[in-house]
C-alpha positions as CSV (number, residue, x, y, z in Angstrom):
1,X,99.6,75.5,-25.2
2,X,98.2,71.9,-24.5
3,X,99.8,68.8,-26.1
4,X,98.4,65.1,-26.0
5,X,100.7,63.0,-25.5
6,X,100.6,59.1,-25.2
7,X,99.9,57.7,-22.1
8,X,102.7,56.7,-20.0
9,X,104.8,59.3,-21.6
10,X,106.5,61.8,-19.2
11,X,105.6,64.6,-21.2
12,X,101.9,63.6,-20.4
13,X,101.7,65.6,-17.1
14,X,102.2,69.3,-16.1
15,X,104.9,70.1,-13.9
16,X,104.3,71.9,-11.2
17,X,102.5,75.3,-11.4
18,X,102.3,74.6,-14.7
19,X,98.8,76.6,-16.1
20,X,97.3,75.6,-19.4
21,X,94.9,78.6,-19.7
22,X,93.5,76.7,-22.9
23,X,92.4,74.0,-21.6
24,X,89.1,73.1,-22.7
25,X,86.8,70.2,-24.1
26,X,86.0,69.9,-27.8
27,X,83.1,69.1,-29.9
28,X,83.8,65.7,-31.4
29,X,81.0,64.7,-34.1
30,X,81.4,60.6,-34.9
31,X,79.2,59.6,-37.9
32,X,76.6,58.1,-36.6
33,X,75.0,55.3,-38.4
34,X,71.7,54.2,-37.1
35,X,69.3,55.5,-34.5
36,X,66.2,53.9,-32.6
37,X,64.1,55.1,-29.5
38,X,64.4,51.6,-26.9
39,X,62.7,53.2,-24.1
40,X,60.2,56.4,-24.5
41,X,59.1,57.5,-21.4
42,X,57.2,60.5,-19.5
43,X,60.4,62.7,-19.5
44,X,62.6,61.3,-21.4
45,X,63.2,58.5,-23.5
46,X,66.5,55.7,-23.8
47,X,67.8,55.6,-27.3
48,X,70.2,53.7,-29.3
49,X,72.9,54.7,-31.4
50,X,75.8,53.2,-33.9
51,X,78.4,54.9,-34.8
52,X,82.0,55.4,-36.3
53,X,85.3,56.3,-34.7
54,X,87.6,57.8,-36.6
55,X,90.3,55.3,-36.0
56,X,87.6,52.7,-37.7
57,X,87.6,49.4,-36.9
58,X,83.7,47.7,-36.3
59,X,81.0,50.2,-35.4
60,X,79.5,50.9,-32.0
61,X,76.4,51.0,-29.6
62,X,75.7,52.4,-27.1
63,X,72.4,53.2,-25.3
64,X,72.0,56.4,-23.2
65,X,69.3,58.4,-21.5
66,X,67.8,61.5,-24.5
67,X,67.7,64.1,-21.7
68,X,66.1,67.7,-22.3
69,X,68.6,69.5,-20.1
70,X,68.3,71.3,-17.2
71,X,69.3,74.2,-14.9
72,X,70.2,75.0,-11.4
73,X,70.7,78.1,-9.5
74,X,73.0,78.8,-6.3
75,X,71.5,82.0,-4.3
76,X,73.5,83.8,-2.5
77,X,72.2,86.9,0.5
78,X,74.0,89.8,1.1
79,X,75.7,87.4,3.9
80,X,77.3,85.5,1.6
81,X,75.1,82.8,2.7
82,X,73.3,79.6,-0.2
83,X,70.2,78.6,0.2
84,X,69.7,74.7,0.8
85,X,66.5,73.2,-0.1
86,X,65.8,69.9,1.5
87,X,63.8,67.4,-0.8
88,X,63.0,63.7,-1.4
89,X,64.2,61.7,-3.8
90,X,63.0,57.9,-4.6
91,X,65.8,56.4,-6.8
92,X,68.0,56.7,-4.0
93,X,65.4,57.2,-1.0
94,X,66.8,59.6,1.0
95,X,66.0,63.4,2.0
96,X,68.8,65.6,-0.3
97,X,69.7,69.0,0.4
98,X,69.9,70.5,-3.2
99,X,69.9,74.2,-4.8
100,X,67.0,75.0,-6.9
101,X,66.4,73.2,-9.7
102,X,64.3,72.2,-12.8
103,X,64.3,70.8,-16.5
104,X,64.1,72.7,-19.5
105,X,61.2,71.2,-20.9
106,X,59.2,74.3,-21.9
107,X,59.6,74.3,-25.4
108,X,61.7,77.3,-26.9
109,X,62.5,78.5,-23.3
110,X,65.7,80.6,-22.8
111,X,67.7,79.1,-20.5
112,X,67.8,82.2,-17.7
113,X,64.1,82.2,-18.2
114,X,64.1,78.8,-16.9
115,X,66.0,79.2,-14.2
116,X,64.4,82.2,-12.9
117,X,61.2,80.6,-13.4
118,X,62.3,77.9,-11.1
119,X,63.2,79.9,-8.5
120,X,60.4,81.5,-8.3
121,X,58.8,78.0,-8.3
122,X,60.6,76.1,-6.0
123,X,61.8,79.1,-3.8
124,X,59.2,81.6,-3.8
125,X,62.4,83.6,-4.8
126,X,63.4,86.5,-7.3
127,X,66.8,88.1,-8.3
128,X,68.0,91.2,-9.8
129,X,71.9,89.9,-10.9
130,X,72.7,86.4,-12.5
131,X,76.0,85.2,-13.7
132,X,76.4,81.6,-14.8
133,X,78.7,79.9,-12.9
134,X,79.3,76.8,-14.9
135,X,78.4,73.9,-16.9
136,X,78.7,70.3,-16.6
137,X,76.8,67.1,-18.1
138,X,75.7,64.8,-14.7
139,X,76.6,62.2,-16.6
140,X,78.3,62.0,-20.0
141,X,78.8,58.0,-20.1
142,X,75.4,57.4,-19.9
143,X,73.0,60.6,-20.3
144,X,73.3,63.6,-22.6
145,X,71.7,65.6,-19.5
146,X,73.5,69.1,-19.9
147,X,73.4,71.0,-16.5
148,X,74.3,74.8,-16.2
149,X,74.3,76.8,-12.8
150,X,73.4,80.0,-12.4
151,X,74.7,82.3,-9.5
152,X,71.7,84.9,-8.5
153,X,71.8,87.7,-6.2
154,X,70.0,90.3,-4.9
155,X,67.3,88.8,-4.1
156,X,63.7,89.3,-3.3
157,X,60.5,87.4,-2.3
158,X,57.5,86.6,-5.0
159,X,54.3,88.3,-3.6
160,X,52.1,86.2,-1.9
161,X,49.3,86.0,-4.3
162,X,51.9,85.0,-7.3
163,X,53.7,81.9,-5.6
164,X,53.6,78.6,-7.4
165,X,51.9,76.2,-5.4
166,X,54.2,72.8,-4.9
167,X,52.3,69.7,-4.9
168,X,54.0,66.2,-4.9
169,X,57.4,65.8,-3.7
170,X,57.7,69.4,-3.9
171,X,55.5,70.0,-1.2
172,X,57.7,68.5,1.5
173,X,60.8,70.9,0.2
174,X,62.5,72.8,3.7
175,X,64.5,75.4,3.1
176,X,68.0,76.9,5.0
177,X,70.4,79.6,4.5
178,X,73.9,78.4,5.1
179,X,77.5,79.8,5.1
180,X,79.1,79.4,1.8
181,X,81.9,78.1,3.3
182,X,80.1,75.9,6.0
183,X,78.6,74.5,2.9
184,X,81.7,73.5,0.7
185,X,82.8,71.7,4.3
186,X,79.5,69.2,4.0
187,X,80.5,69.0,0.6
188,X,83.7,67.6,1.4
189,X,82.8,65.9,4.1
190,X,80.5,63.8,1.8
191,X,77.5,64.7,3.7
192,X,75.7,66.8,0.9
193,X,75.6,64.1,-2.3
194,X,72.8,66.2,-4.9
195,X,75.5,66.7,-7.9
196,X,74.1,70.4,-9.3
197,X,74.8,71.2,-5.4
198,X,78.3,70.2,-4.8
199,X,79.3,71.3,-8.5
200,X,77.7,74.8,-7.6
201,X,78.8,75.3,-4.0
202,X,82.6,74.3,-4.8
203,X,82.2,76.4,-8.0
204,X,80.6,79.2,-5.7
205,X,83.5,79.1,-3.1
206,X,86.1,79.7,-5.8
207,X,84.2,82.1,-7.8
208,X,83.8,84.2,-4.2
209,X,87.6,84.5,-4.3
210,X,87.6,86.6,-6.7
211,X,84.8,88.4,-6.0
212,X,82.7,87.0,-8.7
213,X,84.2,89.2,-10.8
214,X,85.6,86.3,-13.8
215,X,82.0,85.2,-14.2
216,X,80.4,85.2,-17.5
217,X,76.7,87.1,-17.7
218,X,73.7,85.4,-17.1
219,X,72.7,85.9,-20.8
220,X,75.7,84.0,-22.1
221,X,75.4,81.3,-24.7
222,X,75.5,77.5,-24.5
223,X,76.8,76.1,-27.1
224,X,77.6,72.8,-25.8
225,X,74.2,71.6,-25.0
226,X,73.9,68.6,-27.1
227,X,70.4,70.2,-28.5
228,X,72.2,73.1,-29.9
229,X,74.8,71.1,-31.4
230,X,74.4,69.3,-34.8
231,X,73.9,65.3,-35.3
């Protein structure tokens, strides 16, 4: 069982192989007070809210980026080797090896039909197996983006005549097959930066020890997407 404890206190940290097989984050609904768009933009928009702790005290602000969500998918051949695809990206100007990727912004779009839909997009790529090999939010202090990454397998090509045709950006993407484990060691050597491609090649490596065989199905729910959760 996990306890809270004060910080500070020595019960506060486990002790040594210590497991706490419940650990787990926890929807927390504050009551919000007021709401206003600052920013509306092409994807998405900057908004404004007030709200309540529970402690009380004075109310709140904060602004954050609205963000629709997206998914990610690390592919894995029957070598046990993830495809890399190398991409531009202005904020931070610089070429970024990534995993395929997209936002869900098709309206009413299940998430696996997303992803599969941008692999096929952005790798000319289809696969028989997916499992979901976790979730995170890219960045919860100041976005409610939701990420979840899907591991596919057996994989095939998109015929010729069907492929998406990349334009933009896009249209400069390379592409490479690399060890899993070569992989996690650009990772750590801070050489790979994209965050759906560390989270997913570290998550990769350790779901590999097991043989894949503790991941949920592909089909699973997501319940902590801020969009399925109530306001």
């Amino acid at each position: 069982m996990t306890h809270l404890d004060a910080p500070g206190s020595a019960a506060q940290h486990a002790r040594p192989g210590q497991t706490t097989s419940d650990l787990a984050d926890e929807d927390s609904q504050r009551r919000l007070l007021s709401r206003s768009t600052v920013y509306q933009g092409r994807i998405w928009n900057v908004v404004s809210e007030t709200f309540a702790l529970e402690s009380g005290g004075e109310p709140l602000t904060r602004d954050y980026i609205d963000h629709p969500g997206a998914v990610a998918v690390v592919v894995l051949n029957e070598d046990q080797q993830v495809l890399l695809l190398r991409q531009y990206r202005h904020p931070v100007q610089m070429n970024l090896w990534e995993i395929p990727a997209g936002l869900l912004d098709v309206d009413g779009e299940d998430f696996l039909t997303g992803a599969a839909r941008e692999l096929a997009e952005e790798a000319d790529l289809v696969a028989s197996q997916w499992n979901v090999l976790t979730d995170f939010f890219n960045s919860p202090g100041s976005s409610s983006e939701a990420i979840r990454i899907y591991l596919a397998r057996g994989i095939s090509m998109v015929p010729a005549e069907q492929r998406h045709v990349r334009t933009e950006e896009e249209a400069e993407i390379q592409f490479a097959w690399v060890d899993l484990e070569e992989a996690a060691e650009a990772v750590l050597a801070g050489r790979i930066h994209n965050p759906s491609a560390v989270v997913g090649i570290l998550a990769a490596v350790q779901a590999a020890r097991t043989g894949f065989n503790q991941l949920r199905p592909g089909g699973s729910p997501w319940p902590e997407h801020p969009a399925h959760r109530p306001r």
